[in-house]
Structure formats: C-alpha cells, structure tokens
N, C-alpha and C positions, 0 to 999 in steps of 0.2 A: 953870388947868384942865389945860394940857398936861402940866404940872409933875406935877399928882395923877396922871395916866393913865402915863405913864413909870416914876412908881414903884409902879405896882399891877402894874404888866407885869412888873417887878422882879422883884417879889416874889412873882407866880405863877411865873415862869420859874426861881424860884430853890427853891419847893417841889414841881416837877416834876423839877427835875436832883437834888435831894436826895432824892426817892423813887426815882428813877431808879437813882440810885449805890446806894440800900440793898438794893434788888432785885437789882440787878446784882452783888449785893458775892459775892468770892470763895470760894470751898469747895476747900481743897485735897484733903481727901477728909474723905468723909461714909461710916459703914457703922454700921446699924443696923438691929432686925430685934425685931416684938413690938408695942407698945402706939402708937399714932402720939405719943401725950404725951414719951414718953422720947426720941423719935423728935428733937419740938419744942424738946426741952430743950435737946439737943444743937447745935441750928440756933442757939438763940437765943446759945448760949455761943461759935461761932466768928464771928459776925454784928454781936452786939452790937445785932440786933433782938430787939424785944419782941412777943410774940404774945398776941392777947387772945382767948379763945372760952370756949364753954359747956360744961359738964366733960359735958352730954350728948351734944354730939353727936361728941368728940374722945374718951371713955371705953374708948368698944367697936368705935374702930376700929382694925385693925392694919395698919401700914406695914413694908416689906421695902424698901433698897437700899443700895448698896454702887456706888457713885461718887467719881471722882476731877477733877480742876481744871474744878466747874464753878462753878456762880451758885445763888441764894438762888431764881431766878426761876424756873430750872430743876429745881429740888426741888421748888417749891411747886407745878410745874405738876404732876409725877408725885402727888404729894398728889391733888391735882384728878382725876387720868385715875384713880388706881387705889382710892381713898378717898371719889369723888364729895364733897369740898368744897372750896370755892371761897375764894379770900381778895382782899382789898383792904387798899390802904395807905393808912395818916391817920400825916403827920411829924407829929401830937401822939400819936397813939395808937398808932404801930407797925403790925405785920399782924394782921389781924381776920380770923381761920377762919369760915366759915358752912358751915351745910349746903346743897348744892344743892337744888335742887325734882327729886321724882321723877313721873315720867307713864308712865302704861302706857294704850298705844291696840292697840285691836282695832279690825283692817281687812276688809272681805271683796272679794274680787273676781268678775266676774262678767261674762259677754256681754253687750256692748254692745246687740245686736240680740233676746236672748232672755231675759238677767236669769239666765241656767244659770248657776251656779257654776263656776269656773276653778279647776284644784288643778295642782298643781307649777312654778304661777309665781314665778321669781324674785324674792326680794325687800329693795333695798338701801338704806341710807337715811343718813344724813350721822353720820360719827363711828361710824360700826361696822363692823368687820373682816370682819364674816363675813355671806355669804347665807341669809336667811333661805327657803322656798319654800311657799308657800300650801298646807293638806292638802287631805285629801281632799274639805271640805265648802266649799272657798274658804276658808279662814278662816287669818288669820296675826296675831301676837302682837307690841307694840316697849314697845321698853324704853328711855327716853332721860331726858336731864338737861337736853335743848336745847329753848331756848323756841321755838326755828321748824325746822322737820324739812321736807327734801326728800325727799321717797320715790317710789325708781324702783321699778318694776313690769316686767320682761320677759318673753316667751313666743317662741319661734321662731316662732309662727302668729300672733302679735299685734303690733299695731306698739307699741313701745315705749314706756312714758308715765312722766312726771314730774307729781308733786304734792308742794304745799309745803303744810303743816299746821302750828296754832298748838298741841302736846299740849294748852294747859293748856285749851282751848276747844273743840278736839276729841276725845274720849274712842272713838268710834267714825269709821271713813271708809270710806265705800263706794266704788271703784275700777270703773269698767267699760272694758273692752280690745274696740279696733277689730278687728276681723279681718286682715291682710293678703291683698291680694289675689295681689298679685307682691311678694316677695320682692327687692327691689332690695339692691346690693351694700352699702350705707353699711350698711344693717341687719343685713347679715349680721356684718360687721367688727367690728360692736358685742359682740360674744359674747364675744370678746377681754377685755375693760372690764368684763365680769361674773363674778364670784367666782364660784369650785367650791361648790356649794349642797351641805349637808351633812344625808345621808340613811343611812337606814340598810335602805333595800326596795329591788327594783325597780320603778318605775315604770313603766306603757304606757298611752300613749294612745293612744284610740279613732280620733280625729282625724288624728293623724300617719303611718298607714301602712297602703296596703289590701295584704294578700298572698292573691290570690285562692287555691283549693285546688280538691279535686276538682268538679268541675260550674258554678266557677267564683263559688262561696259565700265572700263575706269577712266573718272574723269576728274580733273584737278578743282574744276569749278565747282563741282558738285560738292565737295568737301568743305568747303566756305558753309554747307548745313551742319558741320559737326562743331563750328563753333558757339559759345553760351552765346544766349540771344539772338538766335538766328535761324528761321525753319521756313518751314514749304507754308505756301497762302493754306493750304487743306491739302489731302493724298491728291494726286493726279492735277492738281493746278502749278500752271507754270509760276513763277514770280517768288521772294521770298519778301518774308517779315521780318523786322531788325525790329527789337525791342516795341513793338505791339503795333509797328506803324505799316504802310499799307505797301503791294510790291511796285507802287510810282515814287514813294517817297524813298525806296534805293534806287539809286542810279552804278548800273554798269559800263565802264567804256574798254575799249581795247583798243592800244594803242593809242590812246586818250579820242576815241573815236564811241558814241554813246549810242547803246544797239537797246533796244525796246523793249525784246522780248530775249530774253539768256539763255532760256531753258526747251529742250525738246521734248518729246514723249513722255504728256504729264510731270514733267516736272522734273524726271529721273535723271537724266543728264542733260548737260549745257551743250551750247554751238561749238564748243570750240572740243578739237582734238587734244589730248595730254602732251602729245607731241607736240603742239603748236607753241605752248605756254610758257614762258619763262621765266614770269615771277606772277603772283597776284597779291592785292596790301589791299587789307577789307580795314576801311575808316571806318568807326563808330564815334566816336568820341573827338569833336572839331574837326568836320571836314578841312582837306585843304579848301583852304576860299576860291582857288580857283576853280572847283567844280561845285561850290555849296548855291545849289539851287536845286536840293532834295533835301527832305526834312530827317530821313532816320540813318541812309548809308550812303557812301560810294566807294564800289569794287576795281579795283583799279588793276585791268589785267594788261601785261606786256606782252608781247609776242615775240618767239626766236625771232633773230635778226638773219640768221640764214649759215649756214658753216660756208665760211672763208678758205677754206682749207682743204674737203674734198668733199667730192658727192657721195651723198647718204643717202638713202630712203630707207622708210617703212610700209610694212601691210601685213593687215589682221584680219579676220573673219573670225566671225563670231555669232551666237544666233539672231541677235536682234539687228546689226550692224557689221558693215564691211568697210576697209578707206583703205586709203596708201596716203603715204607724204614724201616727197622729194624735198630735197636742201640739198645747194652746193655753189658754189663758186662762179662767178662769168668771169670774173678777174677778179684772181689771188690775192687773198687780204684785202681786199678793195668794195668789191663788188659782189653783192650773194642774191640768192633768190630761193622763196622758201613755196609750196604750193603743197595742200592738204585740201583732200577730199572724203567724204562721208556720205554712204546712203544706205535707208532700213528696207528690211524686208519682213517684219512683223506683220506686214499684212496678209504676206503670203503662209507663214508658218504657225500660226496662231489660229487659223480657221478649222484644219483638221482635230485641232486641240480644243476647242467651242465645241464643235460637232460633238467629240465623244463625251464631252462632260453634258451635255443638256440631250443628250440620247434618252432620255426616263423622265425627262420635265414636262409641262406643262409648255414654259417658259424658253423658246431659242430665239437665243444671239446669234449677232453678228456681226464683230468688230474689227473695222480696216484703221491700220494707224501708222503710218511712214513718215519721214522727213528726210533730207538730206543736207549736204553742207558744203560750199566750195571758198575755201581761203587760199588767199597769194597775196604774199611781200616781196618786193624788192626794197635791199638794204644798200647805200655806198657810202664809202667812207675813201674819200680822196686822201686827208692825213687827217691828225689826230685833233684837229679844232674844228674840222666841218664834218655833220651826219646826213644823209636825207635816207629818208624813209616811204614807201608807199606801197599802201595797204588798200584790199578789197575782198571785201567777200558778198556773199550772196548764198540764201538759205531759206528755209520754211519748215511747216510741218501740216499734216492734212489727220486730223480725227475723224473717222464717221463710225455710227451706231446705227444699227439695225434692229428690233427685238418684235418679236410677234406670240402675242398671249391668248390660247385657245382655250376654251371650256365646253367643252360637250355636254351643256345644259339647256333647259326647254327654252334660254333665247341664243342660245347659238353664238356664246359671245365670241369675237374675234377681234383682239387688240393690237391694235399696231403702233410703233416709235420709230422715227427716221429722223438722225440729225446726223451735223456735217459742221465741224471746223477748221478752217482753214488759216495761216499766218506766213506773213514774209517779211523777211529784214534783208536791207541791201545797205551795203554799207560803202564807205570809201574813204582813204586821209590819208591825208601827206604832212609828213614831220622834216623839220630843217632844225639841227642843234650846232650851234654854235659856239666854239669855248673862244671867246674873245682873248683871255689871259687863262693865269691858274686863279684869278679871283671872280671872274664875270663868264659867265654863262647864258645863253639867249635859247629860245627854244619858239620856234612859228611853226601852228597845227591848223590845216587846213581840212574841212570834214561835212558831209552829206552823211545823213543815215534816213534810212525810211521804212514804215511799217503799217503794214495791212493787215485787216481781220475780218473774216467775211464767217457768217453764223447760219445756218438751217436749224430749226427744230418742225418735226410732224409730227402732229398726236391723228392716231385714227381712232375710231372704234364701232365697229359694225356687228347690231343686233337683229332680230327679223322684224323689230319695228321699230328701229333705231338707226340712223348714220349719222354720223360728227367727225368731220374732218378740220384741225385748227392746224395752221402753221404759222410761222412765224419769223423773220430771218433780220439781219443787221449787219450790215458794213461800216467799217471807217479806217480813215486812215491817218498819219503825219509823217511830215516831213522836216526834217531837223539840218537847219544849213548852220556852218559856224569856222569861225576864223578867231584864234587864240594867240596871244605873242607876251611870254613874259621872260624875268631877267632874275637868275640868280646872282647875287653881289656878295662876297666875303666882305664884309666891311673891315671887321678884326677879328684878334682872336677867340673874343666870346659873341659875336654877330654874325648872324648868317640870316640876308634881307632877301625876301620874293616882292618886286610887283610886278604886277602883269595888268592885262586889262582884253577883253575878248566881247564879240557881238555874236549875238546867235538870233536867224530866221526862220520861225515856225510856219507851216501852212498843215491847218487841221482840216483835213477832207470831210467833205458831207456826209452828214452822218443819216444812212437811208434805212431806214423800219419799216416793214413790210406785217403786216398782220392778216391772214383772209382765214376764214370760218365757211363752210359746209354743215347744212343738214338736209332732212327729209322736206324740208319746210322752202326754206331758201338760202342765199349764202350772203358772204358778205366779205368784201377786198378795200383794205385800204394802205396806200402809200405813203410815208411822209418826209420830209427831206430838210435835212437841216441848209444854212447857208455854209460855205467854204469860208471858215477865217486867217486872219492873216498877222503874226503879233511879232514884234522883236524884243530882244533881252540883251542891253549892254550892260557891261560890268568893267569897275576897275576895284584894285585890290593891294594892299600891302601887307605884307607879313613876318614879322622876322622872330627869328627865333636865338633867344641868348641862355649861354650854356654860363655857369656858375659850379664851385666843385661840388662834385655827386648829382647834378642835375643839370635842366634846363629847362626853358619857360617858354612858351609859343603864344605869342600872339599877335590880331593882326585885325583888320574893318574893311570889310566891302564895302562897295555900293552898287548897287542893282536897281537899273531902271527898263521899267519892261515899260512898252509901247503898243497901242494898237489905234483901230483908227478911230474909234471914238471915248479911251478914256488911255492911261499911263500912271507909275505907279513908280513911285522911289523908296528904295528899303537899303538902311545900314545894318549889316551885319557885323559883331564883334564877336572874336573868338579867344578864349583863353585858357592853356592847358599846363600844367606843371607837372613833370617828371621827375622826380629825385629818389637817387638811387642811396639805401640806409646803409649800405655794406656790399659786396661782392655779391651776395645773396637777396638781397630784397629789396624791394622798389615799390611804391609810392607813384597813384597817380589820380590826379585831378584836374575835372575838365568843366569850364562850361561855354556857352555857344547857342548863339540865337541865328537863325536858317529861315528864308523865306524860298515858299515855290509857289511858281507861278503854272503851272502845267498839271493838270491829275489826270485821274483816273477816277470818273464816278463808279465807284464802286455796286455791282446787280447784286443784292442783296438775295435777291429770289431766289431758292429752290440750290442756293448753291450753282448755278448756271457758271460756269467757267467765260464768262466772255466780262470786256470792261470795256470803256470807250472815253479815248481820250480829249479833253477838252482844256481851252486855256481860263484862267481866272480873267473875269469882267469887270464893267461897270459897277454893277450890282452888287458882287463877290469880291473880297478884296486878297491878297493875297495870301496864302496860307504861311503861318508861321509856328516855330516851334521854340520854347528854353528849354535847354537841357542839362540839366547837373547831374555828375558823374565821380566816383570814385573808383581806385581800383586797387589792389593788393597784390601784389607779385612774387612770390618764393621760388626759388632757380638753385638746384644743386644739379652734380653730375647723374644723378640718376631719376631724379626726381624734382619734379614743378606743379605747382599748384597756383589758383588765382583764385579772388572772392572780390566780386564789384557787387556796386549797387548804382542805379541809375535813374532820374526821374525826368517828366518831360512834360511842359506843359503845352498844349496848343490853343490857336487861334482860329479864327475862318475856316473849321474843316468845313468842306460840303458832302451831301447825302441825296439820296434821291429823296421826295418825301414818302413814295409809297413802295419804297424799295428796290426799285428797277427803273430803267431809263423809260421814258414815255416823250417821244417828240411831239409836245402838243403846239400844234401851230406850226410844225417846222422850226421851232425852237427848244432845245433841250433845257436851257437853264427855266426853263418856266417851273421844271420840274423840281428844282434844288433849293436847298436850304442850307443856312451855315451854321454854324456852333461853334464850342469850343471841345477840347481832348482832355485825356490826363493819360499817361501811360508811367507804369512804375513795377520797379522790378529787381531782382538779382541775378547774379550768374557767377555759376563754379566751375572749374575745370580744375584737372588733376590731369597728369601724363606721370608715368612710372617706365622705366627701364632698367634690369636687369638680368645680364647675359644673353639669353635667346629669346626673351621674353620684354610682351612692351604691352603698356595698359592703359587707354584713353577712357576720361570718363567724363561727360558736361551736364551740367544740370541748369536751366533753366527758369524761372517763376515770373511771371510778364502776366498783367493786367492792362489791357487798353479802353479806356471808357469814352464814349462822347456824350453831351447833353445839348440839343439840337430842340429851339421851341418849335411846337408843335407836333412833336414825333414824340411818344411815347409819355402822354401827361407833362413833356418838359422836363421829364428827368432823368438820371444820367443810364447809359445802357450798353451792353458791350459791344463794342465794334466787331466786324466783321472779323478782325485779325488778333483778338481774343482769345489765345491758346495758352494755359496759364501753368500747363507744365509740361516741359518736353526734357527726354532724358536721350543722349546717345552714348552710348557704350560701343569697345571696340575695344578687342583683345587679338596680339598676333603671338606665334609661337615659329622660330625658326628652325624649322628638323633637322636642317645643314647647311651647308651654303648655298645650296640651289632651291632647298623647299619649303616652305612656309604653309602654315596655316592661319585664315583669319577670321574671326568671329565679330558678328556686327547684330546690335541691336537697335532700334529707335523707337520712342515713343513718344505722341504728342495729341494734347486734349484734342477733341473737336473743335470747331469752332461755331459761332454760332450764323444763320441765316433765317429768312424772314419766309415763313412759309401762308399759306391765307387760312382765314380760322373757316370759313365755308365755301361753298360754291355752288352754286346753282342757275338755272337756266331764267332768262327775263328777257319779256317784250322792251324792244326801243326800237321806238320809231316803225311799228309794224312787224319789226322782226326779230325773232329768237340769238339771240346772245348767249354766251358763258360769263357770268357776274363772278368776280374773287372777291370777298371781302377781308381787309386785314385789318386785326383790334393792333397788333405791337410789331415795331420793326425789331428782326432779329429776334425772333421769339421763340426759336427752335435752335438746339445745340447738337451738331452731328457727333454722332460715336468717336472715341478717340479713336488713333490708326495706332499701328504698331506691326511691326516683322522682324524678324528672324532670321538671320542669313549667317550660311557657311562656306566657305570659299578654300582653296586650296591651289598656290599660286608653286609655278615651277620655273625655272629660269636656267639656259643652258647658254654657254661661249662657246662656238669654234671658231676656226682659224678665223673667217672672214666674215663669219653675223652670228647675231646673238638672237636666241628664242626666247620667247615667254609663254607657257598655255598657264591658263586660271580656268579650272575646273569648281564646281559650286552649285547650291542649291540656294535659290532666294523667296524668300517666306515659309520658311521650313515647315509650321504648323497651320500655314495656309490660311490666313487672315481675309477676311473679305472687308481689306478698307472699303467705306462708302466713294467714292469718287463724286457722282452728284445727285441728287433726289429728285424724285416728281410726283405729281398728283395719279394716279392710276386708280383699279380697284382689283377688289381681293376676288377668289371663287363662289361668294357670296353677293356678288355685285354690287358690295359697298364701298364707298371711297376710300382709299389705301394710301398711306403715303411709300414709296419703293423708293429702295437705294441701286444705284447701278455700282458696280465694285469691279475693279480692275486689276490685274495684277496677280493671280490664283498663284501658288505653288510653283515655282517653276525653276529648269534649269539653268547653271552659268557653263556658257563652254565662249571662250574667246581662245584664240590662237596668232601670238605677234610673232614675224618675222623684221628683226633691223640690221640693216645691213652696213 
C-alpha cells in the first residue's frame, strides 16, 4: 500500500513539473499584432505546445505584443489581462483557451443616517487601474471578469468602507457611508492610496464648505463664483460670466429643471437654500449634449431627495434672511418629502441704516430690497430599478431705489430718482429613473419653468424755471415647456453610450416699453409692444465615452433643430474631450466642442441698467454659435492641488443692440440688432492647500471677450459687455478647535465696460421739446473694479438632539463703495454728472441655525 502511494505521488509530481516546464518554456522574442489565432500559431511553433479552443471565442479577438526573453506563462497571462481569456493546462491536452465570464454591477450609495444619495464618491475595486466616482444620482457602473470583487468606497466626509461582492450573485449593491465625526490622521493619509478620479466638470459640494457673504448668508450656489473663470455680470447684477460669455449663455437647471434667473439680491446669493442641495457639477469644457444649447456653461444642481429615515428640519435667522426646511419620511425608505422656505427682510432693516449715514448729505436714499423662496419635492422609490421625483418651486425678488438731491442755490435745484425691479421664476418637473438591468438605465424629465421682469426708472428734476419728468418702464417674459428621455447603456468594459433625444416649447411674452417725458412746455407718452412668439427646439444625441488605461475620451454629435413659424434651423453639434491621468498625481485634460443657441438675452448696454430681455433667434439672425478649445493641468496631492488651463473660444452670430439698449421700433425689437462675430481667450489658476487647522484657496482669472459687429464702432473689434479681464478670489480658514473657525474672504474683479452718451441735450421734434443722447462708441466707458473684504467667525455646537451653527462677521471691512449702476444726473454746479449708485456699505454678518 505504501508501495502504490509513493508512485501515485510520482507520478503527480512528475505531471506538475511537466506543466510547469511547459508554461515556463522560453520566448526569445515573440512580436505580433492582429488576429489573436496567428498570434497562437506563432506560440505553438516556438513552444512546441498545443492549443485547443473554440474558433468563437479566439476569432474576433485581437492581440498586440512585441517581447523579448520571456515565458509561455507570461504571454498567456497578457492574453488573459488584454483578451479576457483564461487558459489551463492538461499534459494530454496542451493549453485550453476559455472565455472568461463577464459581470457588470450597478452600485448606489447613500447616507447611512438619511438614505440621500452620495455623488463624487470615490470608487475602487480589485484589478482596475482607474477610479471610478459615483454621479450625480449616487449611482456607479463595474465591469469585471473576477468571481469575488472587493470594492472600496471613499469620501473626505465619510469614513472609508470596504465590501466584497460575488458579481455572478450580485447584479446590484447598495453601499451606505458613516459620517465622520473628527477626522483623525490615518484617514486622512489614506487619500494617498486613492487614485486621481477621472472627471471632466467641476464638482462642489454643499456639505464641504460654508463661505458666509454679505449678512452673513451661506450658500452652496454662490460658491460656483470662486471657481477660475467664473464671476458676477458686474457688483449687484444677477447672472454669471464663464469664460467672457454673457449670463444667457450659462444655463442653470435643478433637478434638470432650467430656472432663468439663479441669483437674489444683486447677485449675492442664489434661490436655492444650502440645505436644499445635494451636489452641484459646473460643465465648462463639453457640455453634456443633452443640455448644450448654451454657448459657455451648464450648472447642474441636484436637490435632496428627502430623508427616508426620520424627520428633520431646519431654521435660521439671520439679518438679511429667515427660512426653515423640513425633510422626512411618508413611508420608510420608500417615500420622502422635502419643503424649504426663504424670505428677506432687508427692506425693513437697512432703512434706519440709510437714514443715519446720509444725515449730513446733500444726497438721501432710499432702498427697499426683498425676495423670498418656496421649494418642495417629493421623492419615491418603490425598489431599487424605479425612481420618481417631483419638484416645484416658486420665487422672485422686488429692487426699488428712491434718491432726492437738493441744492440750496439761486435755482432751487431739487433732484429726484425712482425705480423699481421686479423678477419671478416658477418652476416644476417630474423625473422617472429607471434601471432596466445593471447595464441600462432610462431617465424621463418632464418640466415648465417661467420668468418675468417688469422695470420702472423716473428721472425728475425741478428748478424755478425748469420741470423735466422722464420715465421709462419694460416687461417681458418666457416660458420654457420641455419633455427629455434618455438611456444609459454599458456597452462593455471600456463603453459607456448616452442617447437620448428631448423637445422643448418656448412662448417669449410681449415685450412692452413705455417711455413718457414732462416739461414746462408739454409732455410726451408713448407705448410700444412687441408681438408674443412661439418657437420649438428638438434634439437628438449620442455620446459615449471610452475609458483606456490612465484615461478616457468623450465624445459624441447632436442635432438641434429649432422651429418657428416662419423660418427653422438645423445645427450638428460635436464634442470632444480627453482625460488621461500621468500618475496617481497628475492629469491631463483636453477639450473641444462646437455649441449653438438659439435663445439670448440682448444685452442693455446703457448706463450699466441691470435689466435684459429675452428673445429667440430669427429669420434674419441665425443661430448663435461657439468653438472652444481647451486645455487643462491637474496636480492632486494629500495636502495640496493646483490647476493651470487655458481656453479659447471663437463665435458666430452674436447679436447687440446697435445703439446699446433695446428700442422697440415698430413693435419689433430685432429691427434694433445686429450680428457679428466674438473671440474670448483666457487662463485660469487655482491652488487649494491644507494643513492641520489651516486651509488656503486662491483662483486667479485673465479672460478677454471681444466682439466685432459692422457698423458699431468703425467695424472694429470692441469689448463686450462681460469683459472683466482680472478677478482674483482668496479665501483662508483657520480651525481654533472643533467647534470654531475663522474665515477670511477676499474678491476682486475688473469693471466692466458699458455704453454711456457722449452728450445730451434738449431738441424740438415735431413741435415739441425732447431729451436727444447722442452716442460716438458702444461700451465706451469701463466701471471701477469692485472688490471687498470680509471676516467671519463660524461656531458649531451638538447636543443630545440638534445641532447649532451662529456665524458671526463683518462684510466689506474697509467699506468699498462698489458702483452697482450709473446715470446721467448733475453735480452742485449744475453741470452734467455722471453718478454711480453703490450698494452694499460696511456691514454686519450675524446668521443663527438650528437642525434638528
């Protein structure tokens, strides 16, 4: 018996070292390239092994290498990594090819504590090179050949998690992430150990940084100004400029829901509460195709879906603003509902504050300025392959200016200014997501949005042989209908295909200008009223994007045909962007992409006048388009990041007024426009720093936007409106302990320029006395740069059952008098003056949040 066990040991030991030697057997060089069969032929002829497989699954694949003294083991393995098939050896049979098993899993992750969705979590898993990062709806995609998968999950604000998953048994996994409370060091060091996640937006989250602002209001949206490329139209106007292009040519949606106007009081914070927000992804550089019908940006905000799990709310007071937000549950895990409200009282508080400063002037104001805000979602999730969603809100904001200028001189002058603006967005959408498998995905957005803006200006001025009363006022409106349906597809493991295909219905309200003049003499009133138009925008799209080792490459062509009822307009869009990561640390990015829109905003040139009025491209007018070439530089360590792009951008058909400001002649406003072409070119720096209690943001800025428009300016080229050619923001915090902080904020940014009249004076027509402006150059005047200075002091307290925040603060320390908007007036000599009105003086932050 011992006899039979010694030679079966033999005999195993002797067909081990004989598969052993075969595998191992020598390659002094191997180079082939094409069919993997010819590949095999080759192997078998230097080897002297025999390979056995099925001509299916060895037909269609192809092998590439070019090696010198290696092993049979070692080729088979590259077969394996780049071919996905596997082989085994039988000393009767040679090597046996197989195909691998493929598995594709769809993960979602989520708060531990609330069931919200997590988006730009890291995500890394055993046998893949590259970081994956959760989108915007939680959701991330693997692609593997291994029967058991470890899959890491990272977040700076989460504590780190490890799962091991069987694909062929798990098709779906749901991931939920602890919070961290404190930050200890091992965790930070881990950042180290996690790949450069490979994206193509910026990302901001709501979560990771409060930067309080005037009155002491933190808002997540508002922070999308701290990135390069990115700033206020001027101080006090609502809208932002990306890369020198105008505030129509970004487009904002929430909830993929597109709202008109983003920003409240002057510009300083956005509609939406911090609480509300649950990721935002600001595209510069290749829109996704499915919202590119804006030439420079689209902000892509998500909203909480609603905690699952128990009811919460918030409420804070603060000087400028008060809200609450409620979240919680109708049915557990299932069913949530989120409701957030907002209203200012700036008009009440600020008056006593006018008063004592203009006690010794000449010159008293009088400035009322409110808005409020009302959002509600309800979220359900019956299981894990169907979402619906539905959203509403409804908001505005109300500006008026009063100012009265006396002079106690022998004509008794007495000056008076009264205006008035007004804004409303009302929004609505309903989302349906689908995960058909773990490779297909469907998504239908149903969505209304709409926006009004109604305008006063009065100029008086009464002498004792003078009266001149001029006003002036302007409405309009749109309304944005639209229906969206598209389909994520896994194709494979380097394919990931979007198309979709979406109709959108405009109706641009009458656009009504009202102009009437008073004097000693006689007066003069007249009305004019555009027609109501009516336009559509269909679109279909494909996109896919293929990953390759250390990168991956996007690209993908629209087409967009807009409709109206006496002309129509088809435009291909191509987009193309490369990502590739050099190392753990740095990354490589370039982009270009050609974008038409059909919708602007003629831009009022005048006097810096904060109103604009939207209109669709015509017959006439064709649509406006943009190229844009883009590079970008990325450096990522644990403490430290830096970035250096450069971007260029050329345009087509912008339009202008010709003489700077809207003028409805005839009841038709394009009588007034002209087109041309742009140029906008530029760089952008940013730096982030962190170490221990201390963290250091700094962006730098250089953006030139030009247009050349015949007949405007001798034909040649001149700066746009949104021409601010340096803005810097700074921003340092210092942690005194776990609860207190301190934050230091600066910003700076050129003026920009506007179109002011080089004379003025009074002329008979038609019998009677007028005010004539005459203008030599549009945009012939460049306002002051802005800039302020603010300190904040943020505190944060847990008890048993809610948490505090007060942020205490002074905003524009050294009390800057940005210009807000200009006018024609006169000085105490009675000669014509130009004056800036300026907003914003000195002022404190006190906010106080309760969450409970």
């Amino acid at each position: 018996m011992r006899t039979l066990s010694y030679i079966t040991l033999f005999f195993l030991l002797t067909i081990h070292v004989e598969a052993q030697s075969n595998l191992d057997a020598p390659i002094r060089a191997l180079e082939c390239k094409g069919n993997l069969s010819k590949c095999l032929d080759l192997l078998a002829t230097q080897t002297n092994v025999s390979f056995n497989y099925k001509n299916d699954v060895i037909e269609k694949a192809k092998f590439q290498i070019k090696v010198q003294n290696t092993t049979l083991r070692a080729v088979l393995d590259e077969v394996r990594e780049k071919c996905e098939i596997d082989y085994a050896y039988s000393n009767t049979l040679g090597i046996t090819l197989i195909q691998q098993p493929k598995f594709y899993v769809l993960g979602s992750i989520v708060h531990s504590a609330s069931s919200e969705r997590l988006s730009g979590v890291s995500i890394t898993y055993t046998a893949h090179a590259v970081a994956l990062e959760s989108d915007k709806n939680g959701l991330f995609s693997i692609y593997t050949t291994q029967e058991e998968l470890e899959v890491i999950a990272y977040h700076p604000l989460f504590q780190l998690i490890k799962v091991v998953i069987k694909p062929s048994e798990n098709k779906f996994i749901y991931i939920k992430m602890v919070p961290i409370v404190t930050l200890n060091e091992i965790e930070v060091n881990q950042r180290d150990s996690i790949k450069l996640p490979l994206k193509n937006f910026d990302e901001l989250s709501p979560s990771e940084k409060i930067v309080p602002t005037v009155g002491g209001e933190t808002d997540a949206l508002n922070n999308v100004k701290l990135l390069p490329g990115v700033s206020n139209v001027s101080f006090g106007n609502r809208g932002l400029i990306v890369r020198g292009g105008g505030p129509d040519q970004s487009g904002t949606l929430i909830d993929g829901v597109p709202v008109y106007k983003t920003f409240h009081l002057l510009g300083l914070f956005s509609v939406l509460n911090t609480s509300s927000i649950n990721n935002i992804n600001v595209h510069k550089d290749g829109l996704p195709l499915k919202y590119s019908n804006r030439l420079s940006s689209v902000i892509d905000v998500g909203l909480n879906n609603g905690n699952k799990q128990k009811i919460s709310a918030e409420a804070d007071i603060g000087i400028l603003s008060s809200g609450f937000s409620f979240t919680g549950p109708i049915l557990k895990d299932r069913l949530s509902y989120a409701l957030t409200a907002r209203r200012t009282y700036f008009d009440l508080l600020s008056l006593p504050i006018q008063r004592l400063v203009d006690n010794n002037s000449d010159l008293k104001s009088i400035n009322r300025l409110w808005c409020f805000d009302i959002f509600g979602k309800i979220h359900f999730q019956p299981n894990y392959k169907n979402q619906f969603s539905l959203m509403s809100y409804n908001g505005g904001d109300q500006l008026n200016f009063e100012t009265r200028f006396l002079v106690d001189n022998e004509k008794q002058t007495d000056e008076q200014t009264k205006s008035g603006l007004g804004w409303r967005n009302n929004l609505v959408g309903f989302q349906w997501h689908y995960m058909a498998n773990s490779r297909v995905q469907t998504r239908l957005e149903v969505s209304r949005s709409t926006y009004n803006l109604n305008f006063l200006d009065r100029y008086s001025l009464y002498q004792r042989e003078l009266e001149l009363v001029n006003e002036l006022s302007y409405s309009n409106g749109l309304t944005d209908n639209r229906i969206t349906m598209n389909a994520d597809i896994v194709l494979n493991k380097n394919n990931m295909l979007q198309v979709g295909t979406g109709f959108i219905l405009y109706t641009f309200e009458p656009f009504k200008q009202n102009y009437a003049t008073t004097n000693l003499v006689s007066s003069f009133d007249t009305l004019l009223t555009t027609q109501s138009v009516t336009a559509s925008e269909t679109m279909v799209y494909a996109e896919n994007k293929t990953y390759f080792k250390g990168g991956f490459v996007v690209y993908g062509l629209a087409l967009r045909y807009f409709n109206s009822d006496t002309f129509n307009y088809i435009r291909l869009q191509p987009k193309f962007i490369l990502t590739q990561n050099i190392n753990n640390h740095n990354q490589l990015k370039f982009g270009f992409s050609v974008v038409n829109q059909f919708i602007h905003q003629a831009p009022n040139n005048n006097l810096g006048l904060p109103i604009d009025i939207w209109l669709p491209i015509s017959a006439q007018f064709k649509p406006m388009s943009v190229t844009q070439l883009s590079s970008k530089y990325l450096l990522k360590k644990t403490s430290f990041e830096s970035s250096a792009g450069i971007f260029s951008k050329y345009y087509n058909n912008m339009l202008e007024f010709a003489n700077g400001g809207p003028v409805a002649a005839e009841g038709d406003l394009t009588k007034n426009l002209v087109s041309g072409i742009g140029r906008a070119y530029g760089l952008e720096l940013a730096l982030k720093y962190r170490k221990s209690d201390y963290s250091v943001y700094a962006a730098y800025t250089y953006c030139r936007s030009l247009l050349t428009v015949a007949g405007i300016n001798d034909n040649r080229a001149y700066f746009s409106r949104y021409d601010r050619p340096h803005e810097v923001n700074l921003l340092a915090e210092h942690k005194l302990n776990a609860k207190d902080k301190l934050i230091v904020s600066f910003s700076y940014a050129s003026g920009n320029p506007i179109t002011i009249p080089t004379s003025r004076y009074m002329a008979l027509v038609n019998g009677e006395q007028v005010i004539i402006e005459e203008f030599e150059k549009v945009n012939n005047f460049r306002l002051p740069s802005t800039h302020h200075l603010d300190l904040s002091y943020v505190h944060t307290k847990s008890y048993a059952k809610f948490r505090s925040t007060l942020i205490l603060g002074i905003y524009n320390i050294y009390n800057q008098h940005n210009p807000f908007m200009v006018y024609l007036g006169i000085n105490k000599n009675d000669e014509p003056s130009l004056k800036s009105r300026s907003y914003l003086p000195v002022m404190p932050m006190f906010k106080y949040t309760l969450s409970l």
